[in-house]
N, C-alpha and C positions, 0 to 999 in steps of 0.2 A: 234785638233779634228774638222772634218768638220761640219757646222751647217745648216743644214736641215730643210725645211718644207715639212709634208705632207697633200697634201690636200686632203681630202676625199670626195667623192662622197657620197651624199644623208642623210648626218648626220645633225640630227635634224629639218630636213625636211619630210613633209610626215608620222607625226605621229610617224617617230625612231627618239628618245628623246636618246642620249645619253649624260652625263652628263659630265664635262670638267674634273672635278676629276675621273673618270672613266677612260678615253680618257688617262688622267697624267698619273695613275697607271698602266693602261698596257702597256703604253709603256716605264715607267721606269723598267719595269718586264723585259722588254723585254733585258734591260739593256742597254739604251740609257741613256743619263746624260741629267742633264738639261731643262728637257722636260719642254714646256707650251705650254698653248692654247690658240688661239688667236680669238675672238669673238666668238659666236658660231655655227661656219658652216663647223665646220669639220677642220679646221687650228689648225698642231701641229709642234709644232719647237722643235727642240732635235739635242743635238751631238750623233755619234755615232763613235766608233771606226773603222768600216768597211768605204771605199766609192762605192763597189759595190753596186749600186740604185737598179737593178734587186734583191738579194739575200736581202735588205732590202724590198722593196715592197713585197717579197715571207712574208719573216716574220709577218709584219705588216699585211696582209694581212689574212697569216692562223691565226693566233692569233687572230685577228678581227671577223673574221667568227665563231672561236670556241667561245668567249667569247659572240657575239651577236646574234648569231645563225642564220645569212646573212651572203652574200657577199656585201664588199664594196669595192668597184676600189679606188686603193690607189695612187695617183699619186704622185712624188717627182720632190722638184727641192731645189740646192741646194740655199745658199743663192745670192752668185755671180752667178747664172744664173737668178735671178727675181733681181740683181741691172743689167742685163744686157738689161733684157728683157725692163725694167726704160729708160735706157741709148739708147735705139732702138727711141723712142722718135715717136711712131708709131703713138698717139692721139695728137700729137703738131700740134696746130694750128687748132685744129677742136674747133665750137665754142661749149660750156657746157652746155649753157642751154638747159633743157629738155631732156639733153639724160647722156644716162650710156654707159661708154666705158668697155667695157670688156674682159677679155682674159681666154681660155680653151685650159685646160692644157690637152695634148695627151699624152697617154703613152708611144709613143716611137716617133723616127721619121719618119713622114711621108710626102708623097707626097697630097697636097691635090690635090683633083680629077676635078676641080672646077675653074674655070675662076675668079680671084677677081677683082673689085669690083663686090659683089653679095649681090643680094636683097634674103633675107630668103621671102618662099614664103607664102603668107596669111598675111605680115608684113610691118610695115615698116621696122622693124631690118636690118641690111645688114653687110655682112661680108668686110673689110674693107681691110684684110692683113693676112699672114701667114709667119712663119719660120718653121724651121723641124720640133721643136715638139708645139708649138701652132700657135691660131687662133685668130684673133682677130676680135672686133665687134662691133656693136654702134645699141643701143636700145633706142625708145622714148618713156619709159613709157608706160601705159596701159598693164602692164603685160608682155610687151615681152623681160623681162629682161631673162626668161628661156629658149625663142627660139634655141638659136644659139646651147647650148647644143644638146637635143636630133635632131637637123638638121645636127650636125657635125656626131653625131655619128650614123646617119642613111647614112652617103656617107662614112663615113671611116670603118663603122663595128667596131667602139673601146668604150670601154666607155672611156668616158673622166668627165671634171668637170669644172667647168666655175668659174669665180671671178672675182669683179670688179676692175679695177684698183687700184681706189683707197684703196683696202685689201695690196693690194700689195706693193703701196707705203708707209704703214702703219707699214709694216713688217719688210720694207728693213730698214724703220726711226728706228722703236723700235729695231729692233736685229741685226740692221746692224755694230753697232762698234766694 
């Protein structure tokens, strides 16, 4: 059975508090195996018997909505596409301090519209690299760790959801064997 994260846009962020057993239950409902969650920004890991991504983010998605009475952009990837996105090795060699490498996950694949390297404007932020379906970015603190988000999906028209590497490498550790 393949194993899955999804990551959620805007959960328990901004005042929507939803709660990690909450998050477990409906998507065991939904009848996924396995399900957890991982810190609390929206990271849910689950097998599921299907691997159409599209007809699972439908699911996850209507269900989500009816249950919270929002929409939340549900992005998927599975687990061997974030040990791959690892293996891209895209922040090697940049030095760490002071900055947060980050990656936002697009819903499908896309061309970005955008010359890299790009400075986000009003920032230091700057987008560093892309593949089809994400972005990648390096932020120094003072809050612009949320930039690259709504900056990507104000040139692609998509929602998207951002995370910082190191969520990633965290994931791939814990539920990768």
């Amino acid at each position: 059975m393949p194993l899955f994260v999804a990551f959620l846009r805007g959960i328990n962020v901004g005042g929507r508090i939803v709660k990690k057993e909450g998050l477990q239950q409906t998507f065991a409902a939904l009848g996924f195996k396995n399900v957890t969650t991982y810190k609390r920004s929206g990271n849910v890991i689950f097998e599921a018997d299907s691997a159409d991504v599209e007809a699972l983010k439908r699911k996850i998605n209507d269900t989500l909505r009816a249950t919270l009475g929002y929409n939340i952009a549900v992005l998927i990837r599975t687990l061997d596409q974030l040990k791959c996105i690892l293996e891209m090795g895209i922040f090697k060699g940049q030095n760490p301090e002071g900055i947060s490498f980050l990656v936002t996950f697009l819903p499908t694949h896309a061309n970005f519209p955008l010359q890299v390297p790009l400075a986000i404007p009003k920032s230091t932020a700057q987008i560093i690299a892309t593949s089809d379906s994400e972005v990648f970015s390096i932020t120094h603190g003072g809050g612009e760790g949320a930039l690259p988000n709504p900056f990507i999906e104000s040139k692609l028209k998509v929602k998207t959801t951002t995370r910082n590497i190191s969520v990633i490498q965290e994931i791939v550790a814990k539920f990768g064997d």
